[in-house]
RODRENVO-893406 format. One record per residue: residue in one letter; x, y, z of N, C-alpha, C in turn. Coordinates in steps of 0.05 Angstrom, whole numbers, padded with zeros to 5 digits, always signed. Layout:
<nodes>
AXYZXYZXYZ;...
</nodes>
This chain:
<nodes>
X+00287+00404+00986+00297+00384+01005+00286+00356+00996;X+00300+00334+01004+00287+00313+00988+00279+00297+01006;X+00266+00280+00996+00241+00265+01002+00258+00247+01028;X+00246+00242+01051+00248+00216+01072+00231+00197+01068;X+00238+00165+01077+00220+00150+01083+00193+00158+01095;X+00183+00172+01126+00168+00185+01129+00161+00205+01121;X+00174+00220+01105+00150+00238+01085+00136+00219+01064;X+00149+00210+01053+00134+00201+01040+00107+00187+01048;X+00100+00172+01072+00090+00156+01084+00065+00189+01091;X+00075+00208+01106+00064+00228+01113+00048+00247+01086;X+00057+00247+01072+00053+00266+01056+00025+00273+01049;X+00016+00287+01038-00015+00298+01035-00007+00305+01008;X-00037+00308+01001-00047+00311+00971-00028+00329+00956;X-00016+00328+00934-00005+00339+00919+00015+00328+00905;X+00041+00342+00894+00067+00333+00878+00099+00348+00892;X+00107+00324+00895+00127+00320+00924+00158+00316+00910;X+00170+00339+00909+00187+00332+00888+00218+00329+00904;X+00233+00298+00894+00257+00286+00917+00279+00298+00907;X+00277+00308+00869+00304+00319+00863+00310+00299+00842;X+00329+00324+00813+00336+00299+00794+00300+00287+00779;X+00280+00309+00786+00254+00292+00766+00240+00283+00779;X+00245+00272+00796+00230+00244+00811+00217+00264+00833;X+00185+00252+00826+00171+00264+00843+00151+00237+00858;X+00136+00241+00877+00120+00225+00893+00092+00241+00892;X+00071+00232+00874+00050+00242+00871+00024+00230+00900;X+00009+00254+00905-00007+00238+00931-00038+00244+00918;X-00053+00227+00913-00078+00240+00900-00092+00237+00932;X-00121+00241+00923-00140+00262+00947-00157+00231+00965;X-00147+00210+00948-00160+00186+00957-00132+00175+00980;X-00110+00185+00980-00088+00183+00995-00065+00160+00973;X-00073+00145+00957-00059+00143+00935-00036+00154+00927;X-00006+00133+00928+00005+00143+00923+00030+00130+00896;X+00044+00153+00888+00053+00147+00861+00081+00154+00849;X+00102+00143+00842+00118+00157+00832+00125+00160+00801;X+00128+00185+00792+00128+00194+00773+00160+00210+00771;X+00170+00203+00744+00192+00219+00738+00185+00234+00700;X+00198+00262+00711+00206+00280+00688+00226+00279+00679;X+00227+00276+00646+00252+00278+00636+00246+00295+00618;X+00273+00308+00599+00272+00328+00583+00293+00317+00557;X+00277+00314+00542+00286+00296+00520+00280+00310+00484;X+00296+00313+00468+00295+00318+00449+00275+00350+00442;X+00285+00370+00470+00268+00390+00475+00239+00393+00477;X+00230+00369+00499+00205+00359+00502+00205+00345+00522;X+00191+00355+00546+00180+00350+00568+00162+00322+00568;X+00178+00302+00583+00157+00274+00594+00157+00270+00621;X+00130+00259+00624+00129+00247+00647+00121+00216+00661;X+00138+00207+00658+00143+00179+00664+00131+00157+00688;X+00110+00152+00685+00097+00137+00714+00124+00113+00715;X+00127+00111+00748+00145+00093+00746+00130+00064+00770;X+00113+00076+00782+00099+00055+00800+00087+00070+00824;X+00074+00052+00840+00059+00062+00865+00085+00055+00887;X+00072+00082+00910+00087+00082+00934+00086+00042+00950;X+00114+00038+00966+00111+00018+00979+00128+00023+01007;X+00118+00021+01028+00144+00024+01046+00172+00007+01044;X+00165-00024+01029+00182-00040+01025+00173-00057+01011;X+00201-00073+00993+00190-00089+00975+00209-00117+00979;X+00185-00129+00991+00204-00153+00997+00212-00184+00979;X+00203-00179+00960+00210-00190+00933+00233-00175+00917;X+00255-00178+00925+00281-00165+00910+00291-00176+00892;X+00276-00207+00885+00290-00220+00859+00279-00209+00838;X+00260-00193+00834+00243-00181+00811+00257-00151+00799;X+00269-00154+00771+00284-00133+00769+00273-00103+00775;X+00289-00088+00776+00275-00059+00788+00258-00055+00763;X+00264-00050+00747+00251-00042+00712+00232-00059+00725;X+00217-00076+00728+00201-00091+00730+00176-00086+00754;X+00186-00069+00777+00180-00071+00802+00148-00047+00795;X+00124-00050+00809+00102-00042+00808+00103-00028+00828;X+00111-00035+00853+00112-00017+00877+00137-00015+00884;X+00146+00010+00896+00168+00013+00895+00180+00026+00923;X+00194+00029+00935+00197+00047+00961+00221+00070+00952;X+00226+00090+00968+00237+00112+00960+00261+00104+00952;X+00286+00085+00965+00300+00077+00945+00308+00062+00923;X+00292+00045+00919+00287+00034+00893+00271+00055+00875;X+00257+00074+00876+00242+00104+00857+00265+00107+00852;X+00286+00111+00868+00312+00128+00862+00329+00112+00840;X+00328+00093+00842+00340+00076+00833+00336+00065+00801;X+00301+00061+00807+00292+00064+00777+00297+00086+00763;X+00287+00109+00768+00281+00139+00761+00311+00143+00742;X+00338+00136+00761+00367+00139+00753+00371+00120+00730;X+00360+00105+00734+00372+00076+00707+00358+00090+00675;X+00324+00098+00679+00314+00115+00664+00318+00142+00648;X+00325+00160+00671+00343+00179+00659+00368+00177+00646;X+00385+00165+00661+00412+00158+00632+00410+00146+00609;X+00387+00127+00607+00377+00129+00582+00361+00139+00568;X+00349+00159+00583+00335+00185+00563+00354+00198+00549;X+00379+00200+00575+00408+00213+00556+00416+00213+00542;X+00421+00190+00533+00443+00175+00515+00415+00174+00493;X+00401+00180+00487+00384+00189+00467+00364+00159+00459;X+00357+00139+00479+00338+00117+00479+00317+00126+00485;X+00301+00107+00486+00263+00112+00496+00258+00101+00521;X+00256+00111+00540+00252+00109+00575+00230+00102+00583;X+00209+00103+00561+00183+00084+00559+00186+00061+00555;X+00201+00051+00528+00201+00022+00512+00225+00011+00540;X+00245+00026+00547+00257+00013+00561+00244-00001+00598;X+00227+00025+00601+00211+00003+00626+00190-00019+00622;X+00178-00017+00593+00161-00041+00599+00175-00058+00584;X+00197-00061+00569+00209-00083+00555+00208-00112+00569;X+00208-00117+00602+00207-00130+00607+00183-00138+00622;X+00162-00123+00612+00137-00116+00634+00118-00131+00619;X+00112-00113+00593+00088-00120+00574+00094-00145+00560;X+00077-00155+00546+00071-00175+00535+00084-00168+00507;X+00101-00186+00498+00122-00181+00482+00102-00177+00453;X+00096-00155+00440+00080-00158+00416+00098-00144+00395;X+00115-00158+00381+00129-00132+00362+00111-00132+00332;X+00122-00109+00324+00108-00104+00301+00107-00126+00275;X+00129-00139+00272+00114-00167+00255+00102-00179+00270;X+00087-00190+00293+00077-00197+00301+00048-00188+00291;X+00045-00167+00302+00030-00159+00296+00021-00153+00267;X+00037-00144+00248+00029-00148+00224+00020-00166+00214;X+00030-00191+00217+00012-00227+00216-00016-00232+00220;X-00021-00212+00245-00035-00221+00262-00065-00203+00242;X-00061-00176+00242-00070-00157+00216-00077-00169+00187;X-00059-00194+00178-00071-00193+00154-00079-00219+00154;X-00081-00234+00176-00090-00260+00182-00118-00252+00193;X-00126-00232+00206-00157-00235+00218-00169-00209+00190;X-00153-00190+00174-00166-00169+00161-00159-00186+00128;X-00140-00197+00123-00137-00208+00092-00152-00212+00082;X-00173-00225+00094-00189-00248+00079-00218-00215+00065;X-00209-00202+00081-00238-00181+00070-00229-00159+00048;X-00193-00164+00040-00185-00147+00025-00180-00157-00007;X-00179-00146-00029-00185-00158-00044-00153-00176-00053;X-00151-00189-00068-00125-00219-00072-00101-00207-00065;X-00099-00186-00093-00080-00181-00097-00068-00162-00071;X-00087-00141-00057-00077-00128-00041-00066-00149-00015;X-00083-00162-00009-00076-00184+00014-00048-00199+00011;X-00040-00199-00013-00010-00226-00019+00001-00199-00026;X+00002-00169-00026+00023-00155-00028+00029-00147-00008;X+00007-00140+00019+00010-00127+00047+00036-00140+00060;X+00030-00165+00056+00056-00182+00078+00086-00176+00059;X+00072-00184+00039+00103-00175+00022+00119-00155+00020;X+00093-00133+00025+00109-00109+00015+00123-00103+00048;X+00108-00115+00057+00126-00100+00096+00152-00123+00093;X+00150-00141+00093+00172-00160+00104+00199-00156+00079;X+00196-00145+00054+00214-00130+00049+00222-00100+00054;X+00208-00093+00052+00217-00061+00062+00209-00052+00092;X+00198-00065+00107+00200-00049+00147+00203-00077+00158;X+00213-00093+00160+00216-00116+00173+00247-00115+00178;X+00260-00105+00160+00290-00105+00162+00299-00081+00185;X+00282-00070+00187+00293-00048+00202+00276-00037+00229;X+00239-00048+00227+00234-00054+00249+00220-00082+00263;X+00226-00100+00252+00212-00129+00253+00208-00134+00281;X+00224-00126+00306+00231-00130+00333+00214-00106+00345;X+00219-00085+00336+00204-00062+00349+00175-00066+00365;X+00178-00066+00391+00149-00069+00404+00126-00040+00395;X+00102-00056+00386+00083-00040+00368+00078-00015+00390;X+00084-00024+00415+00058+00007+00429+00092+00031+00429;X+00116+00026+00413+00139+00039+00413+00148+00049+00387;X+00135+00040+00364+00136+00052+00336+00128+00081+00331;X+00150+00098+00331+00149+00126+00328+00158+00141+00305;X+00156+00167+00294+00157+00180+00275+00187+00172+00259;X+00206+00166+00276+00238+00158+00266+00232+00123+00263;X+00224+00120+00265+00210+00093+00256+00215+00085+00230;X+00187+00106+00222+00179+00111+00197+00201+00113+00178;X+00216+00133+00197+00240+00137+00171+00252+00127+00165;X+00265+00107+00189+00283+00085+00181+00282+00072+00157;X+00249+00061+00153+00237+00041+00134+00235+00062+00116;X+00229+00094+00104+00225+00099+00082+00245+00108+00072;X+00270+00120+00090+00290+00133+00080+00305+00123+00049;X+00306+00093+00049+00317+00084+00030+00303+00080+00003;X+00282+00087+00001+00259+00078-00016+00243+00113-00022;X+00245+00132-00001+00225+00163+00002+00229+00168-00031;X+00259+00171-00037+00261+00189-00071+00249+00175-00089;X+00270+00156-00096+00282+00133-00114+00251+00121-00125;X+00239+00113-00100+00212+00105-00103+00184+00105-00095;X+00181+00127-00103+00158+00142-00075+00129+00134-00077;X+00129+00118-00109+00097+00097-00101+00100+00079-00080;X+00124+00067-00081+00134+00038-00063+00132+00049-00040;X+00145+00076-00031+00145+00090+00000+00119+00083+00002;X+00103+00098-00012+00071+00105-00007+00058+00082+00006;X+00059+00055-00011+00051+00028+00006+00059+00030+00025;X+00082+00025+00029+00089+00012+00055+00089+00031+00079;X+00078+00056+00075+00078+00071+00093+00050+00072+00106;X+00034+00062+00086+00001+00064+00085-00005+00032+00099;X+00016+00014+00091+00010-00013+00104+00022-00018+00135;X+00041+00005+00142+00044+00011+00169+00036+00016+00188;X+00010+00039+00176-00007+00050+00188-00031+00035+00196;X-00036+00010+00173-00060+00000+00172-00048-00026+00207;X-00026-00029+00211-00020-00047+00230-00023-00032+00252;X-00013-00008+00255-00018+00011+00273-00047+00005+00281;X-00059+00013+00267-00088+00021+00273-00098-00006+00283;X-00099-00021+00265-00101-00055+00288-00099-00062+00312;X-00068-00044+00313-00060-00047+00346-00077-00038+00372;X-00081-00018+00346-00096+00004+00376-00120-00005+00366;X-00134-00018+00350-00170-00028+00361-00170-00049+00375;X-00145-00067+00375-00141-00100+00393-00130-00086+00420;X-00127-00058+00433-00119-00053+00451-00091-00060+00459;X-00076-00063+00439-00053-00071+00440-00022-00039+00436;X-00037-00028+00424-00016-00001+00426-00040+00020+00436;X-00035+00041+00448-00050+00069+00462-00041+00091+00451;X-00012+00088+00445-00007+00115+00436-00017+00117+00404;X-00026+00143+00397-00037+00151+00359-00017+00144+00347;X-00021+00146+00328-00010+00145+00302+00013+00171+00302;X+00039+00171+00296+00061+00179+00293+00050+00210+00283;X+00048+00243+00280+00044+00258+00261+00053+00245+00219;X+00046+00252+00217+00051+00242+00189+00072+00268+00174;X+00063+00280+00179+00077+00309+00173+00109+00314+00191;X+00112+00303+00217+00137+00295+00231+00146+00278+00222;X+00137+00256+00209+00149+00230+00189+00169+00240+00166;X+00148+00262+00148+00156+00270+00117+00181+00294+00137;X+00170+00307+00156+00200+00321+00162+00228+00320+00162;X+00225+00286+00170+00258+00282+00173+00258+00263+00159;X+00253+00268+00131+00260+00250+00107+00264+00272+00085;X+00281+00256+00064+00296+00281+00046+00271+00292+00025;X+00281+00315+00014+00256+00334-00006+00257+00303-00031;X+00222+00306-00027+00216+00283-00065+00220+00310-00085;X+00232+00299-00100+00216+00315-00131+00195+00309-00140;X+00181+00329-00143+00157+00327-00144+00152+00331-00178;X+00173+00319-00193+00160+00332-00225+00140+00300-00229;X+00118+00320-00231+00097+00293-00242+00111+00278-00268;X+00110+00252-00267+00115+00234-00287+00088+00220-00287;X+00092+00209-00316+00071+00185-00329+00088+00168-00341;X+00085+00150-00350+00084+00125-00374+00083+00134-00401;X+00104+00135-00401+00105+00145-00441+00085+00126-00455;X+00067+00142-00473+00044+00138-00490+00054+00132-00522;X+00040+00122-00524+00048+00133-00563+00019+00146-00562;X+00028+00166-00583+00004+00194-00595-00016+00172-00604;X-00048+00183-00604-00068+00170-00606-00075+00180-00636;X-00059+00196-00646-00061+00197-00678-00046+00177-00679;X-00021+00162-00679-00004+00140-00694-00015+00117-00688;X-00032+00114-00676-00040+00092-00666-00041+00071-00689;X-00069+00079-00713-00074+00065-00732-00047+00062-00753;X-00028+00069-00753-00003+00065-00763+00010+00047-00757;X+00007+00047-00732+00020+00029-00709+00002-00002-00716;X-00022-00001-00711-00037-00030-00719-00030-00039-00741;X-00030-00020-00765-00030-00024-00792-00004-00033-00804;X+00020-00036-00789+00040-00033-00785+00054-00061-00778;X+00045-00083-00775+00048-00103-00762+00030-00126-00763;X+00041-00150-00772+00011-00175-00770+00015-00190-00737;X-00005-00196-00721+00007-00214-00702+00011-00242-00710;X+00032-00248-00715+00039-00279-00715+00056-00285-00693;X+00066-00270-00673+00073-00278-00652+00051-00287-00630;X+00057-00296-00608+00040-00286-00579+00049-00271-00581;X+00073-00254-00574+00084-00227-00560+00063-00201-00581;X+00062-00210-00600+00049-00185-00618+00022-00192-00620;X+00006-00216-00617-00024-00223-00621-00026-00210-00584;X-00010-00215-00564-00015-00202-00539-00013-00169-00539;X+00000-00156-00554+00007-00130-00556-00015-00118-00568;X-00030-00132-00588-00054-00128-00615-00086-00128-00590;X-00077-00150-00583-00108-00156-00556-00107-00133-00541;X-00078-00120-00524-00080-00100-00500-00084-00076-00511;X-00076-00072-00533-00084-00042-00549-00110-00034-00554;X-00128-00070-00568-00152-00060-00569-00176-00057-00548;X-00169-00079-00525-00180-00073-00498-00171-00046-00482;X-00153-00040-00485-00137-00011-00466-00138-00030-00442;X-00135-00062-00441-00127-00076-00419-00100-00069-00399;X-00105-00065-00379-00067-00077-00369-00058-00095-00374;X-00026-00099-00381-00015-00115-00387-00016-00145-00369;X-00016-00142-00349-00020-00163-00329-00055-00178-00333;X-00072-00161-00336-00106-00171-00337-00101-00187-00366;X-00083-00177-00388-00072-00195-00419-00065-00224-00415;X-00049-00218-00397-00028-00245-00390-00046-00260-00373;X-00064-00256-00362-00076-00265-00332-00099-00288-00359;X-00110-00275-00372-00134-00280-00390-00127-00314-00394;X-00159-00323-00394-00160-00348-00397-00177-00350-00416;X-00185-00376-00433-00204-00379-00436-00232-00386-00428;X-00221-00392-00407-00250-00391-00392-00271-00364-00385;X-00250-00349-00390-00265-00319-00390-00277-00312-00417;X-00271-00328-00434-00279-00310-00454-00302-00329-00470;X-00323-00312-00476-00343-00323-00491-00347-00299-00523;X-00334-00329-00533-00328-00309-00566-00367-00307-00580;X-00387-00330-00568-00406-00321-00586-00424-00297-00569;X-00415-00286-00553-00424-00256-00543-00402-00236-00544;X-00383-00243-00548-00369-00223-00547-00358-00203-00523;X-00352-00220-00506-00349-00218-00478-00325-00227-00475;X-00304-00208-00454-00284-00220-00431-00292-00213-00405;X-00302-00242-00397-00304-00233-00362-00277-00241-00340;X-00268-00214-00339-00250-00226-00327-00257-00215-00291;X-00246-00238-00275-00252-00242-00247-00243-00231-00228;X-00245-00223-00208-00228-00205-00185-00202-00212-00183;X-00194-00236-00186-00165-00246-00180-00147-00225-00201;X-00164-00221-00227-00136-00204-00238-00139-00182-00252;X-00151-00158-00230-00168-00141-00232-00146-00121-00215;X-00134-00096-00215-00114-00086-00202-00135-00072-00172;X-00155-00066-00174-00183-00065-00158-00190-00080-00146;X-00187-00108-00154-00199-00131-00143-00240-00130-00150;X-00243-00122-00164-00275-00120-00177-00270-00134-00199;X-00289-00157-00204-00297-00170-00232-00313-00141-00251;X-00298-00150-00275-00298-00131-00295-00300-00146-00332;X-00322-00136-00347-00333-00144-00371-00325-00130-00389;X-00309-00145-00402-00306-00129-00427-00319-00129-00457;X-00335-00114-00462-00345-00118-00487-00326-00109-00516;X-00317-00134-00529-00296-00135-00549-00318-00127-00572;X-00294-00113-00582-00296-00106-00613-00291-00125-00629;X-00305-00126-00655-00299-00148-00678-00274-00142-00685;X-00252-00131-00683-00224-00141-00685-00218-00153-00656;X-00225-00145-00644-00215-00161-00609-00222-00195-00624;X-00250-00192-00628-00263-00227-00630-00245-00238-00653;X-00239-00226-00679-00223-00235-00696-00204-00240-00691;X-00191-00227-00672-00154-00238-00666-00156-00259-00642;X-00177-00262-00625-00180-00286-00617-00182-00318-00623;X-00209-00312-00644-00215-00338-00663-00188-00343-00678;X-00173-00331-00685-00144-00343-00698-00125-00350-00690;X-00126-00357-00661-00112-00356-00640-00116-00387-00637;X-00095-00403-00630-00096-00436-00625-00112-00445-00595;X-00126-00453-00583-00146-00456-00565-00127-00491-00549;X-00106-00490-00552-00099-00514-00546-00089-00513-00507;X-00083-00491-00493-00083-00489-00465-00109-00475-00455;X-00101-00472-00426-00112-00450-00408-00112-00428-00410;X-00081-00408-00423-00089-00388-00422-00092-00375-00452;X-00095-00357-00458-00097-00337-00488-00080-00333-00501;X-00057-00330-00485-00029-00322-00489-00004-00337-00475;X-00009-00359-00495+00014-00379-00480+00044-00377-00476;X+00061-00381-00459+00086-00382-00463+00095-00407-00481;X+00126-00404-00493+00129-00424-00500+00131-00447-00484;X+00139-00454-00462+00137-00481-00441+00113-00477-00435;X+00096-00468-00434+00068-00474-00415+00063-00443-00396;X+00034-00444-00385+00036-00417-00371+00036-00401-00388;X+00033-00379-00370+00027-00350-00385+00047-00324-00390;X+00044-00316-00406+00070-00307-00422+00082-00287-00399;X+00101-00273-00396+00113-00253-00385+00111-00233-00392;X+00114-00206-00379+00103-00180-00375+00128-00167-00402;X+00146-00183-00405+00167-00182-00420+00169-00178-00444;X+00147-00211-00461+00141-00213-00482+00124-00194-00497;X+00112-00173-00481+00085-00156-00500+00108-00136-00506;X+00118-00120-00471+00146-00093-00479+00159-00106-00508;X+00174-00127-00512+00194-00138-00526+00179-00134-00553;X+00151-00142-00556+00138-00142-00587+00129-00108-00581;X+00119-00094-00575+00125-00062-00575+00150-00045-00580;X+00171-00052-00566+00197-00049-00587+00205-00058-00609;X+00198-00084-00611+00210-00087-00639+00197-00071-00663;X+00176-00064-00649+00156-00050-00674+00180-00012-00676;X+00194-00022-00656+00208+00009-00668+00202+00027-00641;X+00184+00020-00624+00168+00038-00607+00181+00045-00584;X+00188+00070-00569+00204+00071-00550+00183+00073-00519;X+00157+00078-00527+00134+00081-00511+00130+00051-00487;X+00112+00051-00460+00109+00029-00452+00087+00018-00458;X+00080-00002-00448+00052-00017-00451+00039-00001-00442;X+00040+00003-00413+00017+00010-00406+00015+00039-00407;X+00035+00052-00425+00020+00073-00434-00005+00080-00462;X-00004+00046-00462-00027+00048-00487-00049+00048-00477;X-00056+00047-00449-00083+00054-00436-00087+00092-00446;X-00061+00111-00441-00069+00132-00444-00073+00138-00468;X-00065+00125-00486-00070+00129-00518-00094+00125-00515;X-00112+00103-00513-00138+00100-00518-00156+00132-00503;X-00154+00127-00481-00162+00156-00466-00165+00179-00479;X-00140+00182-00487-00134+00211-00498-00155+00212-00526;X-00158+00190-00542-00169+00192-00562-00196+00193-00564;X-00207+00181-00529-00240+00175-00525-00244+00206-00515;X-00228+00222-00501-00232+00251-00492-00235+00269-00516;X-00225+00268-00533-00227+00282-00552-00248+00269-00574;X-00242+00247-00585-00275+00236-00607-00301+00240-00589;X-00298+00230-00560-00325+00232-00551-00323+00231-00527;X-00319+00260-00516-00315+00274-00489-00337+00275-00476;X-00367+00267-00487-00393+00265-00470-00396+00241-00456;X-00361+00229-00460-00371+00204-00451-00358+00190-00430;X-00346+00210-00416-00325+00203-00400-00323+00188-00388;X-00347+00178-00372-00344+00159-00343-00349+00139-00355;X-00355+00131-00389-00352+00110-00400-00329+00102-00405;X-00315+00118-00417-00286+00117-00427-00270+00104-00403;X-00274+00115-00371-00259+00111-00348-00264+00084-00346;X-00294+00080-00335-00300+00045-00338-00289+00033-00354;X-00280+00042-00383-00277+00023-00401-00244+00015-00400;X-00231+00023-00373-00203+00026-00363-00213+00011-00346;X-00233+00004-00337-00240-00006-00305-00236+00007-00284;X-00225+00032-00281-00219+00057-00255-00242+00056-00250;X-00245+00061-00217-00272+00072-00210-00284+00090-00204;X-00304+00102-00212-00313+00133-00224-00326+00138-00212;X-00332+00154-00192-00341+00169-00174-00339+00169-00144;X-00351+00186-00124-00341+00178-00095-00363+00163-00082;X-00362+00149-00070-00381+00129-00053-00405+00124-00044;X-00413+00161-00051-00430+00162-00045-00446+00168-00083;X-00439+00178-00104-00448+00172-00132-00451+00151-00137;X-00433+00127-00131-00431+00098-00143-00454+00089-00121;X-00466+00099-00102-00483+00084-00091-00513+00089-00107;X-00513+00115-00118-00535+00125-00134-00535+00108-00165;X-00508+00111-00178-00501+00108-00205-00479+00079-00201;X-00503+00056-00201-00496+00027-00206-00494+00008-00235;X-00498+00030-00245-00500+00020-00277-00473+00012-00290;X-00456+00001-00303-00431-00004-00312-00430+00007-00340;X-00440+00023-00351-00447+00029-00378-00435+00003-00391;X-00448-00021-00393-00428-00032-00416-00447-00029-00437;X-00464-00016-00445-00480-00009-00461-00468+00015-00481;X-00450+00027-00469-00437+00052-00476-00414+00034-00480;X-00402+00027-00459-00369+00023-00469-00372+00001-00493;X-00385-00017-00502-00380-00035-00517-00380-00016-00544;X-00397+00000-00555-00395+00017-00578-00369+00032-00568;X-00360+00039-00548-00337+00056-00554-00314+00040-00558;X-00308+00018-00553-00273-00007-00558-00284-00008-00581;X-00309-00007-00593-00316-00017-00631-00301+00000-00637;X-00315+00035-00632-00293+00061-00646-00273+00051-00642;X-00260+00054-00618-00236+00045-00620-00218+00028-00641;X-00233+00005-00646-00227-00019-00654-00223-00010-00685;X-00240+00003-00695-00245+00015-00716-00221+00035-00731;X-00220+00055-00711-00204+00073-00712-00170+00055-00714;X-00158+00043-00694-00137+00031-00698-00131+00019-00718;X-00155+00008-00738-00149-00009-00759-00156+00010-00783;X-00167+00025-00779-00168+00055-00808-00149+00047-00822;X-00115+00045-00817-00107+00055-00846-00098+00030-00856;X-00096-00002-00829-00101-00027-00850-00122-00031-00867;X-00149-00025-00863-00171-00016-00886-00170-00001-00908;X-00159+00014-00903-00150+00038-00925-00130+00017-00944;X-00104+00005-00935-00096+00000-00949-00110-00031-00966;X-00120-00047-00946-00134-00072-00965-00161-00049-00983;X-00170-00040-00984-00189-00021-01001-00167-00019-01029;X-00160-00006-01018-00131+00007-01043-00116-00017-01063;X-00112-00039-01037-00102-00065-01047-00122-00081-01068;X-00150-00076-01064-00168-00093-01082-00169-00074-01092;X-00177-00055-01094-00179-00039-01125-00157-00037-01143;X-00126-00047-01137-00110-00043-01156-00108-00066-01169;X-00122-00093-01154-00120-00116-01160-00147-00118-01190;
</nodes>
């Protein structure tokens, strides 16, 4: 039977149900409340919709809006709510839309890398904003944060889950990190989406591991021996082979980093994929292809207008050499060749990549940077790559 004005007013402790969901909760302090059930996407909610009122005599205030409510305005709300639980909307986001304090998720993301940026390292900080406002801004830029749900997610990864699933990986991880913002500034309550309900309703990845084509760490010295740098593109290609630099830390290189009478590249957090300043101890071919190098700009590897060369120019002098391999698969060439000449040496070899080698709690024990180790191992290196140009100037003066 459903609810009257005086029952309601009457009613005693318990859950008072008018029909259609809508119930009138009475707690034991005489408090009273109305709450509606809905049944949505085979899942049971229950919907606070406001406290009991005999009357509400402020009628200019929309019902969605109304805090206290009397039995027919409950009815009234409760009905506007359910048809849009129907029609397959959110009957949460839809009552406080006009309630809460408007915070949508770029908002909030701003707000995230404006009070957290400054403690993250460069490069991650100028990619966070970037990487959301192209890939989840288009699709939830408006979305109020305490309403960002598992179909959310998908919206923003669906297009990107296969095709590009490092790129997913960011931006799914920089979602989360706004999330979590929300809810320490008390600004969203509900958790974090399942993550596992996310990957559900998104299509199967293939999972065949890929890498970065390498050239073999036997051709290597063929490969050096093989070529003079008189370009930048090839004096840049000659430098990243013998550092096992990234191509970007190449291009980034100044001279100000580099001190040829120690034999040092320090290069600085700004162009560090880690964001950690990192030392490189050069081999006497590193120092040699430096000193022959014109010292007339800023950077090492100049473009022709000025500035620093493009990610373009090293690929472009790696092909011409014939090579179908990438750059930066010449980091695994070096690797492969330090695992096998001198596999006692591993977490040198890794440092000497700049990766960071161990978990948080080793690196708090083991503070040392071996550059004591890595600088003799870029020598091997250095050494080894230029074997069979030696071989042949050897061969060349003796026939002379």
């Amino acid at each position: 039977m459903k609810l009257t004005a005086v029952k309601c007013r009457k009613a005693t402790k318990g859950r008072h149900h008018d029909g259609q969901g809508l119930y009138l909760l009475v707690k034991e302090s005489g408090a009273r409340s109305w709450v509606l059930r809905v049944q949505q996407d085979g899942k049971r909610h229950e919907i606070g919709l406001g406290g009991f009122a005999q009357d509400n005599p402020i009628a200019e205030i929309p019902i969605l809006r109304r805090r206290l409510l009397s039995l027919g305005e409950a009815r009234e709300k409760a009905g506007i709510l359910r048809r849009y639980a129907k029609a397959g909307g959110n009957p949460i986001a839809e009552r406080d839309k006009d309630r809460i304090e408007h915070r949508t998720f770029a908002m909030v993301a701003k707000a995230c890398h404006a009070e957290k940026g400054e403690g993250w390292a460069p490069k991650t900080s100028k990619a966070f904003l970037a990487t959301l406002e192209r890939h989840a801004f288009p699709a939830i830029e408006t979305a109020y944060i305490e309403h960002v749900e598992a179909t959310d997610f998908q919206r923003v990864l669906k297009p990107i889950w296969r095709d590009r699933p490092s790129v997913a990986d960011k931006v799914a991880k920089h979602i989360k990190t706004t999330l979590r913002f929300a809810r320490a500034k008390g600004w969203r309550k509900a958790e974090l989406p399942d993550w596992q309900l996310v990957v559900d309703g998104l299509p199967n990845r293939d999972t065949t591991e890929r890498h970065y084509a390498s050239v073999p760490w036997k051709e290597m010295p063929a490969l050096v021996g093989g070529f003079e740098p008189d370009t930048t593109g090839k004096a840049a290609l000659l430098f990243t082979i013998l550092t096992a630099a990234r191509s970007g830390e190449v291009r980034s290189a100044n001279w100000s980093h580099i001190d040829l009478a120690e034999g040092l590249w320090n290069r600085p957090p700004d162009v560090m994929k880690n964001g950690r300043a990192h030392t490189v101890t050069l081999s006497a071919q590193a120092v040699a292809l430096l000193e022959a190098l014109p010292k007339g700009g800023d950077f090492v590897f100049t473009a022709p207008r000025g500035g620093k060369v493009s990610d373009m120019t090293i690929s472009k002098a790696l092909k011409g050499l014939g090579r179908a391999e990438t750059v930066h698969g010449l980091r695994s060439s070096f690797r492969e060749w330090a695992a096998v000449k001198f596999p006692d040496q591993r977490d040198a070899a890794e440092m000497a990549l700049a990766h960071i080698v161990g978990s948080k709690v080793e690196r708090a024990y083991q503070r040392n940077d071996l550059q004591d180790l890595r600088g003799p191992l870029l020598q091997a290196w250095g050494d080894y790559c230029f074997s069979v140009a030696a071989d042949n100037a050897v061969q060349t003066g003796g026939a002379a």
